[in-house]
DRENVEXSE-629982 format. One line per 10 residues: number of its first residue (from 0); their letters; for each residue z, y, x of N, C-alpha, C. Coordinates in steps of 0.1 Angstrom, whole numbers. Atoms other than C-alpha are relative to their C-alpha. Example, Ala and Ser with C-alpha at 12.3 -4.5 7.8 and 13.67 -1.06 7.14 Angstrom:
BEGIN
0 = as = 0,-12,9,78,-45,123,0,12,9 ~ 0,-11,-9,71,-11,137,8,11,-8 $
***
This chain:
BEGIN
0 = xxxxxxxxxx = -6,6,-12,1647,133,2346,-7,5,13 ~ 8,-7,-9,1640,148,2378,-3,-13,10 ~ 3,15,-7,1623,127,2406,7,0,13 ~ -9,2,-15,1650,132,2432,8,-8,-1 ~ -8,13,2,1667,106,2417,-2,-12,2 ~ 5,12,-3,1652,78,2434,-13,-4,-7 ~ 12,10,6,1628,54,2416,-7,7,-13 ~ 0,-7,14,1605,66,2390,-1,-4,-12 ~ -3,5,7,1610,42,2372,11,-10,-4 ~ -13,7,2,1648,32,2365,2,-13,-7 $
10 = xxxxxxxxxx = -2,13,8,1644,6,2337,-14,-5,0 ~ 16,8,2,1606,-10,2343,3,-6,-10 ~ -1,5,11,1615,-33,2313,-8,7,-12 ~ -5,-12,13,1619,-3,2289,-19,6,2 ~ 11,-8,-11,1582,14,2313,-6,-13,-8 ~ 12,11,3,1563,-20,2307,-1,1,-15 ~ 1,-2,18,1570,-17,2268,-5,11,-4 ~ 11,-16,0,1560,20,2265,-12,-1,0 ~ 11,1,-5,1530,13,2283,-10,-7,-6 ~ 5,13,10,1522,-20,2260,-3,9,-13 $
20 = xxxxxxxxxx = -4,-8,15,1531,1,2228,-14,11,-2 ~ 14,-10,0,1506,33,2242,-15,-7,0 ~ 15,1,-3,1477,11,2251,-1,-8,-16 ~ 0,0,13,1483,-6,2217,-4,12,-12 ~ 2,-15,10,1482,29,2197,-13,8,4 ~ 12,-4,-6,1454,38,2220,-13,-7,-8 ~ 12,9,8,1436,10,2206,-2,3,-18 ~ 0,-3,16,1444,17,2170,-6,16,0 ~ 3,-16,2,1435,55,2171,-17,-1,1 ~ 11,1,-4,1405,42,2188,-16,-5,-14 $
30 = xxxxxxxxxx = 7,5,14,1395,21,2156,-1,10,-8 ~ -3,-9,12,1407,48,2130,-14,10,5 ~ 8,-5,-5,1383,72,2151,-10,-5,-2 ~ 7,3,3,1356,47,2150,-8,0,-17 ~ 2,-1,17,1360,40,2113,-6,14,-10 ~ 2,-13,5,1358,77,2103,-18,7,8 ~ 11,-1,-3,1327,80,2123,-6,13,17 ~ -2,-11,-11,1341,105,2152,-5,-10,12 ~ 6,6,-14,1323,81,2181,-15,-4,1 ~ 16,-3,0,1289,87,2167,-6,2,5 $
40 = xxxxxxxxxx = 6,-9,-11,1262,99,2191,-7,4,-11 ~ 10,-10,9,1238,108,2163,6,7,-11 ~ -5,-12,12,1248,136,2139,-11,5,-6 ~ 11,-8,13,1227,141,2106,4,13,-2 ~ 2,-12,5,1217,175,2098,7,2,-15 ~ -5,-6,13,1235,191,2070,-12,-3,-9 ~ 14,0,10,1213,185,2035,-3,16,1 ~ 4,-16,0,1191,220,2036,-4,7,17 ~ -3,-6,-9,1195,223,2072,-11,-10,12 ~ 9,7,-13,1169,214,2106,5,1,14 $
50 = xxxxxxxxxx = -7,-1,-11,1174,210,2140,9,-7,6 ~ -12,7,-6,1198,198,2169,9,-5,-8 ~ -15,1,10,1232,182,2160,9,10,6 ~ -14,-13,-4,1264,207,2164,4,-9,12 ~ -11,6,-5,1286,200,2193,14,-7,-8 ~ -17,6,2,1318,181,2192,6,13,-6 ~ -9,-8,4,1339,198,2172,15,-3,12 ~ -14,-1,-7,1375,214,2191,9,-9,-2 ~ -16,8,-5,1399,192,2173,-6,-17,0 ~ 3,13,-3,1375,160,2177,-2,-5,14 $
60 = xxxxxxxxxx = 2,3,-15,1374,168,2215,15,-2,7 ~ -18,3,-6,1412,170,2216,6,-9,-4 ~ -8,16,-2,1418,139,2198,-10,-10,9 ~ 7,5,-10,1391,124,2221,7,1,12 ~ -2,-3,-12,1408,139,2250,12,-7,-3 ~ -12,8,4,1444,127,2233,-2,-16,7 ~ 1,15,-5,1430,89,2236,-3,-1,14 ~ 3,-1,-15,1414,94,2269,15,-3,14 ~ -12,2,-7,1449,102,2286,7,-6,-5 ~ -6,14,9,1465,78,2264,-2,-14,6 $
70 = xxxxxxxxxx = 5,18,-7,1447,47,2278,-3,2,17 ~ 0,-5,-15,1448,64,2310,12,-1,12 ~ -10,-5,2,1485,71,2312,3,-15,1 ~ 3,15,-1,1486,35,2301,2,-10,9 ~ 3,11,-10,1472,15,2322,-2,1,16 ~ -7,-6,-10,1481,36,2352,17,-2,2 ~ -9,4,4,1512,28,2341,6,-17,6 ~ -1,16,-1,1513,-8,2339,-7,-2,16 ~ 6,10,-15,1489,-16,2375,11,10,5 ~ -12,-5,-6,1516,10,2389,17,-12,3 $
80 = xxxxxxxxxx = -17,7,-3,1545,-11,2382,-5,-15,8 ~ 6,10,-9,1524,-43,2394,-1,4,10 ~ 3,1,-17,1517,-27,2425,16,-2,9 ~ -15,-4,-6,1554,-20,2430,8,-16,1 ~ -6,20,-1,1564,-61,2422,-6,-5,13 ~ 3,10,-17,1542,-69,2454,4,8,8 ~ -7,-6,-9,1557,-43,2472,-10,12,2 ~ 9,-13,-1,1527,-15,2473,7,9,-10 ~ -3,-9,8,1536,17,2464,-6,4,-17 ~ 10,1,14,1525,27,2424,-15,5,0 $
90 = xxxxxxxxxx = 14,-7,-5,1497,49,2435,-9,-7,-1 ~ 6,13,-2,1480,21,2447,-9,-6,-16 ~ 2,5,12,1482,6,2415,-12,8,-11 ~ 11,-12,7,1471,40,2397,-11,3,4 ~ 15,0,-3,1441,41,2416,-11,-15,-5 ~ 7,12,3,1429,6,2408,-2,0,-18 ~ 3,-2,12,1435,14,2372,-10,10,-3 ~ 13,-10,1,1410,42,2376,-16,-8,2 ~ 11,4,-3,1388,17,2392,-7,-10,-13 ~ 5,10,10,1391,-11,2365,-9,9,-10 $
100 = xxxxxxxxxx = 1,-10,10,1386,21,2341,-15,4,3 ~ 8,-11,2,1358,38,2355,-14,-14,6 ~ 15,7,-4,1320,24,2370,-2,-10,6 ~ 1,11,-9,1331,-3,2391,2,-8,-7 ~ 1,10,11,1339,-21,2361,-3,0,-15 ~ 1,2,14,1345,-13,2326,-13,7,-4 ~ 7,-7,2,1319,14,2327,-13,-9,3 ~ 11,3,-7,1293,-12,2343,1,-14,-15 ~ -3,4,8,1307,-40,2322,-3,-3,-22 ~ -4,-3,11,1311,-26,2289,-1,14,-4 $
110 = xxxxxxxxxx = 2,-14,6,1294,9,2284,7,8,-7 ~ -5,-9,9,1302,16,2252,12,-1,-1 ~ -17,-2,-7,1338,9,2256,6,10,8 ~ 0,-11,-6,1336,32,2280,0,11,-5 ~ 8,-12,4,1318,58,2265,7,1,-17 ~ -12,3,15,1343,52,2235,18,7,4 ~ -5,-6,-6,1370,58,2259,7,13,5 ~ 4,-7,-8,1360,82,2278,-14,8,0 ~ 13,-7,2,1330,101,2265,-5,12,9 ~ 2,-11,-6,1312,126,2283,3,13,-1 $
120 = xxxxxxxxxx = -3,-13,-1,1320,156,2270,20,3,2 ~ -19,2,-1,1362,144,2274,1,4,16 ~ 1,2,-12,1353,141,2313,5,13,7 ~ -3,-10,-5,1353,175,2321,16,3,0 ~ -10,-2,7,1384,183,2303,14,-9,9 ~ -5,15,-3,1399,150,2314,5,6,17 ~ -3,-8,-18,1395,166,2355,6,11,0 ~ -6,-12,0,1409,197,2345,13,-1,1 ~ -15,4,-4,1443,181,2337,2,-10,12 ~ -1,3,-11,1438,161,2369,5,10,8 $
130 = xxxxxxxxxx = -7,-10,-9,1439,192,2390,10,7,-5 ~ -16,-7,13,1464,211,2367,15,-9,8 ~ -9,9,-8,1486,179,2378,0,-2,14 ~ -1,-5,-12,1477,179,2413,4,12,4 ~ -6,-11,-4,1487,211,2420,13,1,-4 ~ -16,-4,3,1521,210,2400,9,-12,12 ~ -5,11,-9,1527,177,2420,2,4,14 ~ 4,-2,-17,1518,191,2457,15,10,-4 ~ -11,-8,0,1542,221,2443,12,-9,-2 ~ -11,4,-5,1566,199,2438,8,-3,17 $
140 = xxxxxxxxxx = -4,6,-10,1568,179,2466,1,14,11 ~ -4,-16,-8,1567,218,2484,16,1,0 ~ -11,0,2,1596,223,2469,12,-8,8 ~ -10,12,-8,1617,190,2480,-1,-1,17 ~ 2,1,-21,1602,194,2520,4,15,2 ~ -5,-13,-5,1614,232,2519,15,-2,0 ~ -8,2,-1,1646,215,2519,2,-1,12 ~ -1,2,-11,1643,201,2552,3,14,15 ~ -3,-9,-6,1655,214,2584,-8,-3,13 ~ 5,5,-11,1633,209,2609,-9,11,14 $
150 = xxxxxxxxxx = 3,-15,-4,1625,246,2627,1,-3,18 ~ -2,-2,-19,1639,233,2664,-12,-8,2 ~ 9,3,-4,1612,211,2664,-17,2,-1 ~ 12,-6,3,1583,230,2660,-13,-9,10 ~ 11,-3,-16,1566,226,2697,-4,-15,-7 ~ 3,19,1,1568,185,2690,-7,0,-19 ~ 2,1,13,1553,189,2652,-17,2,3 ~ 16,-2,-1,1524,204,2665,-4,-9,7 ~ 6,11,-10,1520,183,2691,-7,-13,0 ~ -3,17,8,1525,150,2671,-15,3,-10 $
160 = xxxxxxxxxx = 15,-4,11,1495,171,2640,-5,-5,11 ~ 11,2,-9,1474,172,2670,-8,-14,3 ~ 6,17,-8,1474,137,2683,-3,-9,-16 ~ 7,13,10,1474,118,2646,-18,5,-4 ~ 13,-2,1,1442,140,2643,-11,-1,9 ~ 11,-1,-15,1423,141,2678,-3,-16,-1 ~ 3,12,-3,1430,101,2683,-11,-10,-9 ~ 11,6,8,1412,90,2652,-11,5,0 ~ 11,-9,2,1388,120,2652,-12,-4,11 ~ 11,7,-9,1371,109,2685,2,-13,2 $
170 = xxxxxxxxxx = 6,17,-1,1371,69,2677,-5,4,-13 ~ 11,-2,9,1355,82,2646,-13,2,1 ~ 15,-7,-8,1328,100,2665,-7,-9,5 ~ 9,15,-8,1325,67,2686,-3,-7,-11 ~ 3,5,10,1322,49,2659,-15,-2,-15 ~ 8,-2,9,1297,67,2638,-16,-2,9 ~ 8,-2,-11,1275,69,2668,-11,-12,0 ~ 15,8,9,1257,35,2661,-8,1,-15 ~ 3,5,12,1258,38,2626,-11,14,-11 ~ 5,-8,1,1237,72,2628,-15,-4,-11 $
180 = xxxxxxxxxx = 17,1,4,1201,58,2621,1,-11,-16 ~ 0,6,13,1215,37,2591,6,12,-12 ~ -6,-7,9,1237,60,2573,1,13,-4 ~ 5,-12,6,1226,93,2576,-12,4,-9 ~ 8,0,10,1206,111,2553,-11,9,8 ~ 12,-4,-9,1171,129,2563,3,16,6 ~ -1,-20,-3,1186,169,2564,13,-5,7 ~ -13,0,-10,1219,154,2589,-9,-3,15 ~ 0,3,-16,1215,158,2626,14,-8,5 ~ -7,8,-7,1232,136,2650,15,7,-1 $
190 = xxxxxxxxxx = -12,-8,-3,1258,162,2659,10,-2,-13 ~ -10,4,11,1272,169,2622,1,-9,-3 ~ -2,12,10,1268,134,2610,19,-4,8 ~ -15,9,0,1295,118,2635,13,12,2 ~ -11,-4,2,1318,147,2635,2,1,-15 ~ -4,2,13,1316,144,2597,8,-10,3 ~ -10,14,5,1327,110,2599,13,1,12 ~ -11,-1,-9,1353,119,2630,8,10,-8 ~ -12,-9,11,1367,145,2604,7,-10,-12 ~ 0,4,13,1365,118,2575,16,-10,2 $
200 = xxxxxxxxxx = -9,5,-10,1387,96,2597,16,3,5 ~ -18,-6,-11,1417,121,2616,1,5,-18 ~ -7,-10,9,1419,137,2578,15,-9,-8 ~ -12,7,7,1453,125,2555,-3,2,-13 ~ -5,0,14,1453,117,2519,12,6,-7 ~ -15,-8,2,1479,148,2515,6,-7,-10 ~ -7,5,13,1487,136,2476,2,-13,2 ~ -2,11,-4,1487,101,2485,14,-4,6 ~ -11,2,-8,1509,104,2512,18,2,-6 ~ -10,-7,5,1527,127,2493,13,-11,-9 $
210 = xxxxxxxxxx = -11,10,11,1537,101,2462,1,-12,8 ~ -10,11,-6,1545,76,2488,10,1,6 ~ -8,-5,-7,1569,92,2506,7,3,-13 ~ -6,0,13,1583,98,2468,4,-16,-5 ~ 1,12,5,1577,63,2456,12,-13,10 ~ -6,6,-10,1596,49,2488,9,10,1 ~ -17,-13,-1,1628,76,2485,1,7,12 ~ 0,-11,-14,1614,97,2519,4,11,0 ~ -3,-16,2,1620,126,2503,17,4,7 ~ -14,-7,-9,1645,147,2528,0,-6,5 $
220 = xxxxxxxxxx = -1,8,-11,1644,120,2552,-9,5,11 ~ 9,-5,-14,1634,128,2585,-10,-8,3 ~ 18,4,0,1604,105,2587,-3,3,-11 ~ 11,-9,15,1594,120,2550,-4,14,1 ~ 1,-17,-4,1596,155,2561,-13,0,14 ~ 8,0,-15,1582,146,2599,-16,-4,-9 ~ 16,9,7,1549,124,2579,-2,15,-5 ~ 4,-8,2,1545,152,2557,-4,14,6 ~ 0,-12,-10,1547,183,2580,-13,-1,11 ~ 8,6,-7,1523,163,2602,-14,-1,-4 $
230 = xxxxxxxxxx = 17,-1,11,1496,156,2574,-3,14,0 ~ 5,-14,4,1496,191,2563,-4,7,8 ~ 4,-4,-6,1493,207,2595,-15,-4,4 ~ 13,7,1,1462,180,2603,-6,0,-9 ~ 9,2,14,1449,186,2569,-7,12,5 ~ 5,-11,0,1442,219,2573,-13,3,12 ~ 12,6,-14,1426,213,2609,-12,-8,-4 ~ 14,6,4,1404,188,2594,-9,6,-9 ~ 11,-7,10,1392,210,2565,-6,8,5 ~ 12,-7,-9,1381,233,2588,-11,-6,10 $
240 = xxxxxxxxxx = 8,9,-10,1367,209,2610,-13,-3,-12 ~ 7,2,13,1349,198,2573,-14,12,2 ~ 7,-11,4,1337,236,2570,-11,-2,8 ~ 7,-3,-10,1324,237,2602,-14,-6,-2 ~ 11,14,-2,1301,203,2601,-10,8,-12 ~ 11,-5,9,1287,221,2566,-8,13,4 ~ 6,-7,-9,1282,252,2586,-11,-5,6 ~ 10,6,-8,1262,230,2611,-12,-4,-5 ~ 13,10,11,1239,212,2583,-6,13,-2 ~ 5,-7,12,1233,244,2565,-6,11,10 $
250 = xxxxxxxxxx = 8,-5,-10,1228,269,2597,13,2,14 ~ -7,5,-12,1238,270,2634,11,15,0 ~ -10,-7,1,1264,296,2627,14,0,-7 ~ -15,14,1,1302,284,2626,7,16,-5 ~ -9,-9,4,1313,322,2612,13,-2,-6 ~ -9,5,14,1322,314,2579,11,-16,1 ~ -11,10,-7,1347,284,2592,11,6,7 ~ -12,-11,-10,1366,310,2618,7,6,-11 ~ -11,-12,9,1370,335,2589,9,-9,-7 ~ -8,7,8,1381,304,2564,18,-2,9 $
260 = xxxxxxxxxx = -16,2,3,1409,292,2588,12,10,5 ~ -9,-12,-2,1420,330,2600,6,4,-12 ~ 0,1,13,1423,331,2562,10,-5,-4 ~ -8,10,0,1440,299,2561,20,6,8 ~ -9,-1,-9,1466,313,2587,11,15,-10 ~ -8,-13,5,1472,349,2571,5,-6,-16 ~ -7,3,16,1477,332,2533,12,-8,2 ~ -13,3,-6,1504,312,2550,9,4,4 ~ -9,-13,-7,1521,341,2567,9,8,-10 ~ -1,-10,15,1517,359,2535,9,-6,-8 $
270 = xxxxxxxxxx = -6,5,6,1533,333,2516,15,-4,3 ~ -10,-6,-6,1559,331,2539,12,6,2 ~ -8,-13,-7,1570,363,2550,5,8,-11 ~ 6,-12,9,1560,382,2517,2,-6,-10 ~ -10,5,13,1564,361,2487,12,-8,-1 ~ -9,4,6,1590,342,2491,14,6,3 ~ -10,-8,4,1615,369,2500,-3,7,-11 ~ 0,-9,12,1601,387,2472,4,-9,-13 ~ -5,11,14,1605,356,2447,15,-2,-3 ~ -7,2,-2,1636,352,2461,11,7,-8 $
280 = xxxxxxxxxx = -5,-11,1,1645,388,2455,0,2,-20 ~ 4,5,21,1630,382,2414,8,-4,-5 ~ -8,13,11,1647,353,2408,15,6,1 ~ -10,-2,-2,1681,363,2422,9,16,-13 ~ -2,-11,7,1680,398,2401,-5,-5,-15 ~ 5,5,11,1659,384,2367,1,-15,-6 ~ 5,16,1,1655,344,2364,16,1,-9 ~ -15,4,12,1693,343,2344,-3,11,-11 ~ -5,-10,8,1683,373,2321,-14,-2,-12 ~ 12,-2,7,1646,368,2311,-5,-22,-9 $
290 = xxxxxxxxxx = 0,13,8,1636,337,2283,-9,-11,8 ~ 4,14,-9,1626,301,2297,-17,3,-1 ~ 11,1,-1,1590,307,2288,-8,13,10 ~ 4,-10,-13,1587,337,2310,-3,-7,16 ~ -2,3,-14,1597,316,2338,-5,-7,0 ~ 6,12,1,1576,289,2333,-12,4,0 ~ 12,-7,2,1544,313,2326,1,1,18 ~ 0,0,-15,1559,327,2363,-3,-7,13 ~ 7,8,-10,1557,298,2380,-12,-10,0 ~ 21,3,3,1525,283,2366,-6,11,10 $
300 = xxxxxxxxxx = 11,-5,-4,1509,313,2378,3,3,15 ~ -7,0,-15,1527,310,2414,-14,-10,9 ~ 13,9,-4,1508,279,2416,-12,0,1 ~ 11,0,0,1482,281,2404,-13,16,6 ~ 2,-4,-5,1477,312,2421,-6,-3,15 ~ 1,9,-12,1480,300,2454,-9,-13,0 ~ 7,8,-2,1460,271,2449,-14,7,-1 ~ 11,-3,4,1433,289,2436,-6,11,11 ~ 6,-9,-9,1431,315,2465,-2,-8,14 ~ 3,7,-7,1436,286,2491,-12,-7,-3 $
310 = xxxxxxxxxx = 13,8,2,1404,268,2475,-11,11,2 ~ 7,-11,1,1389,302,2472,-10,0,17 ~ 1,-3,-17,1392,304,2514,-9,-15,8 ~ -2,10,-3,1378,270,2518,5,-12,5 ~ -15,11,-4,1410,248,2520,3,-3,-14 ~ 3,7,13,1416,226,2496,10,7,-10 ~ -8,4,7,1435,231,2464,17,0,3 ~ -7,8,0,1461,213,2470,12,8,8 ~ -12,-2,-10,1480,231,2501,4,16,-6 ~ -9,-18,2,1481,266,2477,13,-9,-12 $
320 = xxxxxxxxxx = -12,3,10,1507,245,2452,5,-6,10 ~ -8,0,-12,1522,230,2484,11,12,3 ~ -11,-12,2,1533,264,2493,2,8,-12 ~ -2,-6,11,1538,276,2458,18,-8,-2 ~ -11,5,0,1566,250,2464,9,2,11 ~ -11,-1,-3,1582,259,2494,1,18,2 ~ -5,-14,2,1582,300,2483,8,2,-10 ~ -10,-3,10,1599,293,2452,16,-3,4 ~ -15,3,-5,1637,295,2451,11,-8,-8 ~ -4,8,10,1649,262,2437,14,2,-2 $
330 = xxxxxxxxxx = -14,1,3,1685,270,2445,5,8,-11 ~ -1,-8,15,1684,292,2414,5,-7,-10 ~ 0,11,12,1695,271,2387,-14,5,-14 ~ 7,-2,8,1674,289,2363,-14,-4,4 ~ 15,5,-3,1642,284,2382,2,-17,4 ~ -2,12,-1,1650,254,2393,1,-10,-13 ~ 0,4,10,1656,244,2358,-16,-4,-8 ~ 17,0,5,1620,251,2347,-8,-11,10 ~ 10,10,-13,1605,238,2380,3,-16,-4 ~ -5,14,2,1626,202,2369,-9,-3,-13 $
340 = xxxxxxxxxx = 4,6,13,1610,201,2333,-12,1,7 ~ 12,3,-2,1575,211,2347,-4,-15,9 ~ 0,14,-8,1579,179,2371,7,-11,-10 ~ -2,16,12,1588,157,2343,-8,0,-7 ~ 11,4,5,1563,161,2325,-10,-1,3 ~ 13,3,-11,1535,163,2350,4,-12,6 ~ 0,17,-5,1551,128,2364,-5,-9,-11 ~ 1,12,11,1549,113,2332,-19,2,-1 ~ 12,-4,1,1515,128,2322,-14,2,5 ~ 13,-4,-7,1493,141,2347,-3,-1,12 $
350 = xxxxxxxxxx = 1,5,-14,1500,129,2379,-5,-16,-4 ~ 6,14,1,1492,93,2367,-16,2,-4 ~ 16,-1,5,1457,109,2352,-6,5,11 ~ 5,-2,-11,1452,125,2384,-9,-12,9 ~ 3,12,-6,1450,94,2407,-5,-9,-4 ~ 9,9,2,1437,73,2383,-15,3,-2 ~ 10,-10,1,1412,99,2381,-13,-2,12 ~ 3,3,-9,1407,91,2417,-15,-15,-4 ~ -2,12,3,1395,57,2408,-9,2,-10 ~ 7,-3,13,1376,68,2377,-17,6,7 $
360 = xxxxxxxxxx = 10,-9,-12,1352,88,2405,-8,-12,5 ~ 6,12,-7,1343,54,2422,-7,-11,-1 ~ 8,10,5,1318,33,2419,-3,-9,13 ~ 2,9,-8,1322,1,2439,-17,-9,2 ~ 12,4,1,1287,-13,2431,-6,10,5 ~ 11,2,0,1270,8,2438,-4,0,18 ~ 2,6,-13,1271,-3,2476,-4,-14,-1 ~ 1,17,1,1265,-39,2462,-11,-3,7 ~ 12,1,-4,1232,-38,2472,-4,4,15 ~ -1,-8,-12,1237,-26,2504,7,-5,11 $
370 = xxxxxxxxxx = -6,1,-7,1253,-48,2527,7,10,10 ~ -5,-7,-18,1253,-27,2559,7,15,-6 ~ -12,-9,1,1272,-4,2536,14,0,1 ~ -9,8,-1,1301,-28,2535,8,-3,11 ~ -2,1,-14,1298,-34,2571,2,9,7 ~ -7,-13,-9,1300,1,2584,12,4,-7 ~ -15,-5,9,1331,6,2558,12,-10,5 ~ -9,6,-7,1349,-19,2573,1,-2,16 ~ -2,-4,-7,1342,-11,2605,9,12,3 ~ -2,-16,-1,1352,27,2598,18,0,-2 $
380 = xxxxxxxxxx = -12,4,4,1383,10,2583,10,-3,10 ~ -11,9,-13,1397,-9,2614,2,10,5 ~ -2,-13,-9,1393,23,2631,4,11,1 ~ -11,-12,10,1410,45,2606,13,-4,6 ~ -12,7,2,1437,22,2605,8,0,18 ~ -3,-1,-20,1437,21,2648,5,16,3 ~ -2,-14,-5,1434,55,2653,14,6,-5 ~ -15,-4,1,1463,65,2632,14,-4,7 ~ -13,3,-4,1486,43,2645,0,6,19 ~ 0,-1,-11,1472,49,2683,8,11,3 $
390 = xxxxxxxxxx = -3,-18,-1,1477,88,2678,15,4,-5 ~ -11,-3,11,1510,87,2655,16,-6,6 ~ -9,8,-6,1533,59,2672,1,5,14 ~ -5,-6,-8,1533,68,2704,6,11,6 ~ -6,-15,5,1544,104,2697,14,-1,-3 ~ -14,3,5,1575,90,2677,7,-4,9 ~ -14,5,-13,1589,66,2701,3,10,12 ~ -4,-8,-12,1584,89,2729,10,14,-6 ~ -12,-9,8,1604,115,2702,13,-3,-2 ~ -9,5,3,1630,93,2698,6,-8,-7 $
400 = xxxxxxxxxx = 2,5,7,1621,76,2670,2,-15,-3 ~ 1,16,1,1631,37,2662,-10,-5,0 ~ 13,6,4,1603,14,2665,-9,-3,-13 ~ 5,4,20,1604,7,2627,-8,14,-6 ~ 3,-10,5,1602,44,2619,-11,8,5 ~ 8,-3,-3,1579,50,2644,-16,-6,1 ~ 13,4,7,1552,26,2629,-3,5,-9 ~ 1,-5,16,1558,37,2595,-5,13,1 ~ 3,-15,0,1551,76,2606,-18,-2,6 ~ 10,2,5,1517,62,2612,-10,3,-12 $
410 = x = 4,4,18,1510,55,2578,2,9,-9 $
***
């Protein structure tokens, strides 16, 4: 099912049972595994034989890895549809199931559960199909915004990046400015600390944004297209702005940042100008003649091209499967065909392991100890939350924007 069809989840009933069913089988695999002795840490020596134990064997890391995304998938699943009953998008949800999952609780909680789970040597593995799925995801959603028509308003696009990034970026700066002598570390100067945290601030949660603007049916809507177009342009600004500040820590020369986002500018152009009349020119001549798995190798390696030369340049990831989505040429039926299955099964799969992934990363404790870490994060918060709307809202209305739509393009 492709996800332009509204909700991603048509029959939640049918989703809540799945979900129950997987983390059930999760649990049974888990035993069978135990029982057989695959969650061992110590491994006896062969009789005759001295020394270390062997690694994990391949197919004990792949049914390891099986359960992992299994109870991942899961219970991403399930706080997804909960988030969606109180009215938060699933995301939401999917991140909180990374949290229950990872150090902030179960892991703190209940170790070996964890480490039963989720073992260390799964971890790596486990992040790999994270980004794998982020990038097919961003390509999607490339795809669905290269629909949009929004070319006359260029001048007002930039205008609009600018301000949701500038307005937060310098009440960030104000911001960090008392919280220097607590929260920096001994190798940060004044300078980089608070334009770090004035970057940490104007930056956008691209994939976030992205599956809410999915999750809430934005897609092709002119506030889904305007939000997005807006983030991305500000993303990119801020990652350079990022480069810079590590430039600054590391030595007082801002080179390597110029060349990244001249970089940034020509891989854009490139992708542009250059592949996607050439893809266009591919698909139009080959994509009906050559077998589905060609075309699916093809656009894997679109993506994952592109992302990997954007990360290369120091820009994230994320914006080379962006444009991997809006060079390809979905009006193709053939490609388009492939592009729909690879987005069904990276919704089902690895976009929920992605984000709960998020969430798997974070460890709420360990600020426990730490009040005035609590207190500058909720400070930093109000001011996130201000600055975007300061910089974002008044752009819209004065664009023409309803007041409703021009809160929400905030957010």
């Amino acid at each position: 099912m492709s996800v332009t069809d509204g909700s991603l989840l048509p029959k939640p009933g049918r989703g809540l049972a799945v979900a129950g069913g997987l983390v059930a089988a999760a649990a049974i695999l888990l035993g069978v595994a135990s029982a057989l002795g695959w969650l061992d840490n110590d491994h006896q020596p062969a009789p005759g034989t001295t020394g270390p134990a062997t690694s994990t064997s391949p197919a004990a890391l792949m049914w390891r890895l099986l359960i992992a995304v299994a109870v991942v998938c899961a219970l991403a699943t399930v706080f997804g549809r909960l988030a969606k009953l109180i009215g938060q998008p699933a995301v939401v949800g999917e991140i909180i199931a990374g949290l229950v999952l990872g150090p902030s609780l179960l892991a703190t909680l209940a170790p070996r559960l964890f480490d039963a789970i989720i073992p260390t040597e799964v971890l790596p593995n486990l992040n790999l199909l994270a980004q794998a799925g982020l990038a097919i995801f961003m390509f999607t959603v490339g795809a669905e915004f290269g629909r949009g028509k929004l070319g006359r308003d260029r001048g007002a696009i930039a205008g609009a990046s600018l301000a949701i990034m500038a307005v937060p970026f310098a009440l960030g700066v104000l911001a960090a400015l008392p919280l220097y002598s607590t929260l920096a570390g001994p190798a940060a100067g004044r300078l980089p600390f608070v334009i770090f945290v004035g970057t940490a601030l104007a930056i956008t949660a691209f994939p976030v944004l992205a599956r809410i603007v999915q999750d809430f049916e934005l897609v092709g809507t002119r506030l889904g297209s305007l939000a997005m177009l807006c983030a991305a342009v500000a993303d990119v600004l801020a990652w350079c702005a990022l480069a810079i500040v590590l430039a600054m820590i590391k030595s007082p020369d801002i080179t390597t940042s110029l060349v990244a986002l001249t970089l940034t500018v020509l891989v854009g152009a490139l992708a542009v100008f250059v592949l996607k009349p050439a893809a266009r020119l591919l698909a139009d001549r080959y994509a009906g003649h050559v077998p589905s798995a060609i075309l699916v190798l093809a656009v894997l390696a679109l993506i994952f091209g592109l992302a990997a030369a954007t990360d290369a340049i120091g820009v994230h990831a994320i914006f080379g499967g962006f444009l991997a989505g809006l060079v390809l040429p979905k009006d193709n039926p053939a490609v388009a065909r492939v592009a729909g299955q690879l987005s069904g099964l990276n919704q089902a799969i690895l976009v929920p392991v992605f984000f709960a992934s998020i969430g798997l990363k974070t460890d709420v404790n360990a600020a426990g100890s730490h009040p005035e870490v609590f207190a500058a994060g909720a400070l930093l918060l109000v001011v996130a939350v201000a600055g975007k709307f300061l910089g974002a809202t008044p752009v819209a209305l004065t664009g023409g924007l309803p007041i409703r739509s021009a809160i929400g393009s905030a957010y």
